[in-house]
N, CA, C and O atoms as CSV, one atom per row, in Angstrom:
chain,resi,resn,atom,element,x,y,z
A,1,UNK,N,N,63.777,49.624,55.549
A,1,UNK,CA,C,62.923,50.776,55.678
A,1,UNK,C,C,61.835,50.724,54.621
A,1,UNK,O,O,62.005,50.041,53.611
A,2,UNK,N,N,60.981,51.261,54.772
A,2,UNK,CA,C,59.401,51.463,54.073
A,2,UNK,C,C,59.451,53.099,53.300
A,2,UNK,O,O,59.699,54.229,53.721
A,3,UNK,N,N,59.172,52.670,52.312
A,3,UNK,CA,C,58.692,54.052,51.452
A,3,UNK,C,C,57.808,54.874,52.649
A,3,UNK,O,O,57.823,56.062,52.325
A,4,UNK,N,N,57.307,54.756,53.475
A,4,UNK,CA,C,56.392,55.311,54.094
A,4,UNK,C,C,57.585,56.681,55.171
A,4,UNK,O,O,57.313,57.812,55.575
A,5,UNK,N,N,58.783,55.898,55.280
A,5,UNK,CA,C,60.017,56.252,56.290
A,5,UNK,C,C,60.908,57.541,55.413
A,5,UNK,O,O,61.890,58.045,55.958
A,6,UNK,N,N,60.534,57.923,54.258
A,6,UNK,CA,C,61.055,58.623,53.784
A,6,UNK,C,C,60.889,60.330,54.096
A,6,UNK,O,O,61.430,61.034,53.244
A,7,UNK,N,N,60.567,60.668,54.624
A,7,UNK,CA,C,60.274,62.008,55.698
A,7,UNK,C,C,61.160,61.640,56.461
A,7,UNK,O,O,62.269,62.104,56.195
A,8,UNK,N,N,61.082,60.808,57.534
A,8,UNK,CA,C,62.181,60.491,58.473
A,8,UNK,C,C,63.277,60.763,58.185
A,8,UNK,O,O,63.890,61.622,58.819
A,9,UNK,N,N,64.073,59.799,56.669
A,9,UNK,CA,C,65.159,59.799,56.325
A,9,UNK,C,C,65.421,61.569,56.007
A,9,UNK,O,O,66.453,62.138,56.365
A,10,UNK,N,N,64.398,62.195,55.354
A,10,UNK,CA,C,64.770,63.284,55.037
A,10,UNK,C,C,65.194,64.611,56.258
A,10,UNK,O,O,66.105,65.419,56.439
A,11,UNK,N,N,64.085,64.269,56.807
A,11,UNK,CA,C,64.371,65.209,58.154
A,11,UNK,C,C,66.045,65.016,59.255
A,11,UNK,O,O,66.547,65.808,60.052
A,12,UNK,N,N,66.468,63.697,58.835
A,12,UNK,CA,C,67.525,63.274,59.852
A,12,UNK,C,C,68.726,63.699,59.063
A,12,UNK,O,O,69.769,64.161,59.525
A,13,UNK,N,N,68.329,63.398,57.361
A,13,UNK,CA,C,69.578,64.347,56.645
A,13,UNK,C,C,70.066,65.714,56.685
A,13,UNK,O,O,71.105,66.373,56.669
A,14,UNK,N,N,68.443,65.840,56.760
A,14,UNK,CA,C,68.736,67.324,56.639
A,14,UNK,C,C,69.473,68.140,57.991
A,14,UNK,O,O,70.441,68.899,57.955
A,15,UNK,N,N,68.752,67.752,59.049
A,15,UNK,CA,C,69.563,68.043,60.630
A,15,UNK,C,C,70.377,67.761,60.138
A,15,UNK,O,O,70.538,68.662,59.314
A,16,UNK,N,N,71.807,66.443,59.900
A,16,UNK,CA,C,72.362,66.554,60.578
A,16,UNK,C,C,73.593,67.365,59.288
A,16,UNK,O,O,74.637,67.917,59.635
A,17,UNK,N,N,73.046,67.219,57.598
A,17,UNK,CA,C,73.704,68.154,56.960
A,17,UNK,C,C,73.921,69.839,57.741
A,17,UNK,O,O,75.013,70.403,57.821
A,18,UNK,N,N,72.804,70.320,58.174
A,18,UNK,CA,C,72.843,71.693,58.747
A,18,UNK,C,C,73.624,72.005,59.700
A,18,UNK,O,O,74.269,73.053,59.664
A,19,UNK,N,N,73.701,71.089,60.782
A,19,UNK,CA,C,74.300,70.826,61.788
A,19,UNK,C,C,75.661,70.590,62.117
A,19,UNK,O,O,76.186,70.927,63.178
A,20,UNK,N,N,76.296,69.917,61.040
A,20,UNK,CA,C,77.980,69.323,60.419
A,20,UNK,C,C,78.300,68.941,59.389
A,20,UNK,O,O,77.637,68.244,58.620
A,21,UNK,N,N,79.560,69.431,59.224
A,21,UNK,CA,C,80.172,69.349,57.838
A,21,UNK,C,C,80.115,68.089,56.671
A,21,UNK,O,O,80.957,67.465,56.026
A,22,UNK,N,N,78.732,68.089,56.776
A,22,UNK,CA,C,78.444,67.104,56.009
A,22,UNK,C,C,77.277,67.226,55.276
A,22,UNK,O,O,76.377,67.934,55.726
A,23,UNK,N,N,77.087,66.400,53.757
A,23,UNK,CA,C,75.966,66.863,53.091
A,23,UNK,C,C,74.995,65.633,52.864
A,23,UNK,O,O,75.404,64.474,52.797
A,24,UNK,N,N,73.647,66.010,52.751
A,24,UNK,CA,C,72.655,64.815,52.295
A,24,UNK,C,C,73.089,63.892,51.596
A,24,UNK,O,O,72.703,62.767,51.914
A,25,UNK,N,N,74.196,64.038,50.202
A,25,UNK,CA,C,74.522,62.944,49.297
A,25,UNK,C,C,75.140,62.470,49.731
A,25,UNK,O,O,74.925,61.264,49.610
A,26,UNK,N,N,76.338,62.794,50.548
A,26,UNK,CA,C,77.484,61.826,51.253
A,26,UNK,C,C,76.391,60.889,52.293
A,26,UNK,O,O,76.480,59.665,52.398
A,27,UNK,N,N,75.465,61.652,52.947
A,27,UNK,CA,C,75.234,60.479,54.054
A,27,UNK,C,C,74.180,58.989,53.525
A,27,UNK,O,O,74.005,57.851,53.958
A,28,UNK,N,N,73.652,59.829,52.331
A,28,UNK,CA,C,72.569,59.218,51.606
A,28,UNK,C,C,73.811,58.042,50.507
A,28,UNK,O,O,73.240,57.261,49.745
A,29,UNK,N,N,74.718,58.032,50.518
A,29,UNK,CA,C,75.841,57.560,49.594
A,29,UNK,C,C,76.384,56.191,50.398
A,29,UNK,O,O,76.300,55.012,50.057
A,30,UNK,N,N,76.973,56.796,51.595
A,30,UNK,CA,C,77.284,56.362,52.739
A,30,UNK,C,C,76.544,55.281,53.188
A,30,UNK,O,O,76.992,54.147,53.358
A,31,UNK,N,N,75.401,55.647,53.378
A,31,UNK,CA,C,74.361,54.571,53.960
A,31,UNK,C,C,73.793,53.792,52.940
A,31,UNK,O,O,73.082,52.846,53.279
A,32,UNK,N,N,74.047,54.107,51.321
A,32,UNK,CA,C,73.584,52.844,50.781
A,32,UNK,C,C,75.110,51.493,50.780
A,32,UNK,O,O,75.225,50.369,50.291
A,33,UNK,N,N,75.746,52.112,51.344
A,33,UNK,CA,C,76.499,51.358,51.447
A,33,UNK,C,C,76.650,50.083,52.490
A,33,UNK,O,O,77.027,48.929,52.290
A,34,UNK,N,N,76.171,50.807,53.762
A,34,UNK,CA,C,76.317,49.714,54.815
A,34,UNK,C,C,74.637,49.856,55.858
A,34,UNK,O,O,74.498,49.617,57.057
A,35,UNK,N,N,73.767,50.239,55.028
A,35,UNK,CA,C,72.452,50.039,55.331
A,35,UNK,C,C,72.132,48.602,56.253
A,35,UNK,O,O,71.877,48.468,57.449
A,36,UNK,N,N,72.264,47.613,55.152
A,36,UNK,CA,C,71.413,46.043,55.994
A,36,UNK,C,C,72.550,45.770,56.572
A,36,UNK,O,O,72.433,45.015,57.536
A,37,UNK,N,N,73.653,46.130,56.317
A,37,UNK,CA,C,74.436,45.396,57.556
A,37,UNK,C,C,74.745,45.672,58.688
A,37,UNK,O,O,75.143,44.853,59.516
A,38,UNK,N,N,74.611,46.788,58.856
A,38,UNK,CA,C,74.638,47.908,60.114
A,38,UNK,C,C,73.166,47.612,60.830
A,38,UNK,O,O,72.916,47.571,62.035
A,39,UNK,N,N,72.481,47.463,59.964
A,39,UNK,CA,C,71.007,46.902,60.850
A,39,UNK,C,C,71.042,45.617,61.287
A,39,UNK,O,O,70.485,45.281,62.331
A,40,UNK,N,N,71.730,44.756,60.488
A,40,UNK,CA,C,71.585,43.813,61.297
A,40,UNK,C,C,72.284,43.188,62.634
A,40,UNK,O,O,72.146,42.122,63.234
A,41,UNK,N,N,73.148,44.418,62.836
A,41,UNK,CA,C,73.617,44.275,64.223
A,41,UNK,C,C,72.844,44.940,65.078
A,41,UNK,O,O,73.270,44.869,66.231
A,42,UNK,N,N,71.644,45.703,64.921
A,42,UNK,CA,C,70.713,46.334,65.748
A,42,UNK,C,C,71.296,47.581,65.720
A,42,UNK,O,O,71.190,48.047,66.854
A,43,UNK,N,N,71.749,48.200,65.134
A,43,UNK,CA,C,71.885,50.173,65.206
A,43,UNK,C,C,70.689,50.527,64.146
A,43,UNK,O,O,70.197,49.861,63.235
A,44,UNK,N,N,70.434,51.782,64.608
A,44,UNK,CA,C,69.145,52.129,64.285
A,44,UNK,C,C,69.623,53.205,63.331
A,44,UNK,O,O,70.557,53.997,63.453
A,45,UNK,N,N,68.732,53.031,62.330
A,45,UNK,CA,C,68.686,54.256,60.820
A,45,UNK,C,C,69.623,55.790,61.644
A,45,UNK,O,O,70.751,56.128,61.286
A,46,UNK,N,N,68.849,56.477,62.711
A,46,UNK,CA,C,69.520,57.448,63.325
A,46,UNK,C,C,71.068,57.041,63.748
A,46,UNK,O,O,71.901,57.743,63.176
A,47,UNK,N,N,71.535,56.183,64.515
A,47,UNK,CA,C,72.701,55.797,64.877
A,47,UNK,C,C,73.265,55.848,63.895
A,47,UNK,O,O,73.806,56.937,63.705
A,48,UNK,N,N,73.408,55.049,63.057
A,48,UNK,CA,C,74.347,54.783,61.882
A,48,UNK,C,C,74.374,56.526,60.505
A,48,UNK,O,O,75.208,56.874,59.670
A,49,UNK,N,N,72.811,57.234,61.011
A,49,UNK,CA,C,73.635,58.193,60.620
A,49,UNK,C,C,74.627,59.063,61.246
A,49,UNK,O,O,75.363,59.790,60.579
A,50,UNK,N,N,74.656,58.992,62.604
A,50,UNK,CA,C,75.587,59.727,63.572
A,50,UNK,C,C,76.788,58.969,63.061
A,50,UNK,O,O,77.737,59.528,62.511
A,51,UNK,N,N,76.705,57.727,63.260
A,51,UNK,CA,C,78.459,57.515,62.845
A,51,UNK,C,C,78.981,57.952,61.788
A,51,UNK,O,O,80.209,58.031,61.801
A,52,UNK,N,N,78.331,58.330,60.676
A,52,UNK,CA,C,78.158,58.780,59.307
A,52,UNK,C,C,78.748,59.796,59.107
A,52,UNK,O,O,79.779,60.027,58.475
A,53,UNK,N,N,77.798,60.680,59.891
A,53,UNK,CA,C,78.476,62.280,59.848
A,53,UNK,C,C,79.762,62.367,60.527
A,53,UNK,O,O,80.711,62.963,60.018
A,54,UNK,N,N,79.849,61.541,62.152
A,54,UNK,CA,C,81.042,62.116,62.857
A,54,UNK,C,C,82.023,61.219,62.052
A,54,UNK,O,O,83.144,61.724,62.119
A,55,UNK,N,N,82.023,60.044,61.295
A,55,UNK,CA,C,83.161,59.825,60.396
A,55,UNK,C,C,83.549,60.793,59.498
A,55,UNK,O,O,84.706,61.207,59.566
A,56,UNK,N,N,82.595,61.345,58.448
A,56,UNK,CA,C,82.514,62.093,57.577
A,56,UNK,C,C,83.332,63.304,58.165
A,56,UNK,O,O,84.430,63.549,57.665
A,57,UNK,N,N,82.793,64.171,59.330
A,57,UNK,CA,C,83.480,65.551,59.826
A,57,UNK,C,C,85.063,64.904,60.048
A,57,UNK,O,O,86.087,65.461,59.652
A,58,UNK,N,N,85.037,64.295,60.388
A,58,UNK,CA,C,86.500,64.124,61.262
A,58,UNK,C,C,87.343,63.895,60.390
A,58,UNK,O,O,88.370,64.572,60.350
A,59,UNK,N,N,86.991,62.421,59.074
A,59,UNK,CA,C,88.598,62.199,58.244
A,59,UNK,C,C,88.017,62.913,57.165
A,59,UNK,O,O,88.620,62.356,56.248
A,60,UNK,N,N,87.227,63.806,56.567
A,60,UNK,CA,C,86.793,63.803,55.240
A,60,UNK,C,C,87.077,62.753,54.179
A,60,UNK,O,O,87.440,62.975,53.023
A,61,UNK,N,N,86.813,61.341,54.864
A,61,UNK,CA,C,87.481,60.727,53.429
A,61,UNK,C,C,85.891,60.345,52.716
A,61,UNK,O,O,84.854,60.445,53.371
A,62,UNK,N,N,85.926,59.964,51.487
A,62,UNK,CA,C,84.722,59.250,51.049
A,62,UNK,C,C,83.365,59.395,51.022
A,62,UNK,O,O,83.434,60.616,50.881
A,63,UNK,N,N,82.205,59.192,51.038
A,63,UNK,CA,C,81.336,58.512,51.354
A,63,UNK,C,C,81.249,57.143,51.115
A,63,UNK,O,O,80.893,56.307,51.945
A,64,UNK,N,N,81.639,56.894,49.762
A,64,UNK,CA,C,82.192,54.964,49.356
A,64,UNK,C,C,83.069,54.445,50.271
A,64,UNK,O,O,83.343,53.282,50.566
A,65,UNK,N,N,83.509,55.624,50.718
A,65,UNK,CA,C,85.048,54.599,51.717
A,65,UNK,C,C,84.384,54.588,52.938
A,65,UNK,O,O,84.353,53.450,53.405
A,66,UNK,N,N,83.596,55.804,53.945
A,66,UNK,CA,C,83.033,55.347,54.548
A,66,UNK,C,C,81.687,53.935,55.131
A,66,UNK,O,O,81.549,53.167,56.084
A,67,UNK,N,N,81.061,54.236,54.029
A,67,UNK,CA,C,80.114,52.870,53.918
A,67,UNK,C,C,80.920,51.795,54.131
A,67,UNK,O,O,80.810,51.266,55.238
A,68,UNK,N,N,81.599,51.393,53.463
A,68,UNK,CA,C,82.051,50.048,52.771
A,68,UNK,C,C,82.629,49.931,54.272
A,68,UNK,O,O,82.308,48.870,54.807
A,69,UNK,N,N,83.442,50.826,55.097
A,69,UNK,CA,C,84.368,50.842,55.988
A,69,UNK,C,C,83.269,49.876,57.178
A,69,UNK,O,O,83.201,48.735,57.637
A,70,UNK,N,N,82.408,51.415,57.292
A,70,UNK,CA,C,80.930,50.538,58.354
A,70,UNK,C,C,80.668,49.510,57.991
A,70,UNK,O,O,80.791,48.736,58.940
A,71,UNK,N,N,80.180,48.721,56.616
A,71,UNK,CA,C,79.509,48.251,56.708
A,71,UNK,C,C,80.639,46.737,56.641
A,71,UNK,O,O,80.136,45.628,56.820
A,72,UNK,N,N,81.836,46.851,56.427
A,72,UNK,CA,C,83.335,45.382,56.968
A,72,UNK,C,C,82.552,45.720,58.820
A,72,UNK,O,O,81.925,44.791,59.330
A,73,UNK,N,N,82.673,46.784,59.444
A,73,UNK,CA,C,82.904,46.431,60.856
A,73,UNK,C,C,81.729,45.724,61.007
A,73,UNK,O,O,81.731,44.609,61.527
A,74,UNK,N,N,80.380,46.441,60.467
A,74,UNK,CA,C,79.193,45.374,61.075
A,74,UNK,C,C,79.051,43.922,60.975
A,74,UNK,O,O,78.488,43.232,61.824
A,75,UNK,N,N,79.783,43.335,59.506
A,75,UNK,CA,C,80.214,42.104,59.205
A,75,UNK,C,C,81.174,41.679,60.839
A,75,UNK,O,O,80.870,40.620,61.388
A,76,UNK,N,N,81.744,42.142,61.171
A,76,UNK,CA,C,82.830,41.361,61.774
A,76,UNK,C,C,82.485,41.622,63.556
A,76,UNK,O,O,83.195,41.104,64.418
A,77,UNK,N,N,81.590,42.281,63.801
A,77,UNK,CA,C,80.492,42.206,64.722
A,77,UNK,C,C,79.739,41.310,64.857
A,77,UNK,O,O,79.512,40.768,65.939
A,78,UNK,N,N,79.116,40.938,63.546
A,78,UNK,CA,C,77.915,39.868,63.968
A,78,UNK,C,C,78.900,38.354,64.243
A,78,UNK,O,O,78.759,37.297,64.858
A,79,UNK,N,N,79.752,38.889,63.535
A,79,UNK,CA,C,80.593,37.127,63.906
A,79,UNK,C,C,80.807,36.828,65.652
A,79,UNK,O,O,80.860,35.731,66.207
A,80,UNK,N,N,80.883,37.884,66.132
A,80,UNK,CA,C,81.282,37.664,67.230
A,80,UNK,C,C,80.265,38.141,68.643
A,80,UNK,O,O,80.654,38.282,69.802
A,81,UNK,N,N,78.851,38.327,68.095
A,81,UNK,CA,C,77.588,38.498,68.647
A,81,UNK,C,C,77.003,36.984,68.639
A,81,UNK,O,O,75.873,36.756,69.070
């Protein structure tokens, strides 16, 4: 992403903090975690925050545990893409 994308990022936090039990730092935490690797299976900045949050609402575990979690599956995706 481009410094230029930072509105984007903000506007998509902010939805989807408002929206579900989840907050800007967890998803912003979250996603520095499994950012390039989640992209490089082709999910898009929005996607990977949806998985984000509906991980986040559902087990409350982490944001470190989530990332790291996404970003083993995207590893073990591309192996087999």
């Amino acid at each position: 992403m481009e410094m230029t994308d930072a509105a984007r990022v903000t506007d998509v936090y902010s939805a989807l903090a408002a929206s579900f039990a989840v907050d800007t730092q967890e998803l912003a935490e979250a996603m520095s975690k499994t950012a390039s690797g989640i992209a490089s299976v082709g999910v898009s900045f929005e996607s990977a925050s949806a998985m984000i949050t509906t991980i986040t609402a559902a087990t409350r575990e982490s944001a470190s545990v989530i990332g790291s979690s996404l970003k083993s599956l995207s590893a073990r995706l591309k192996l087999v893409s």
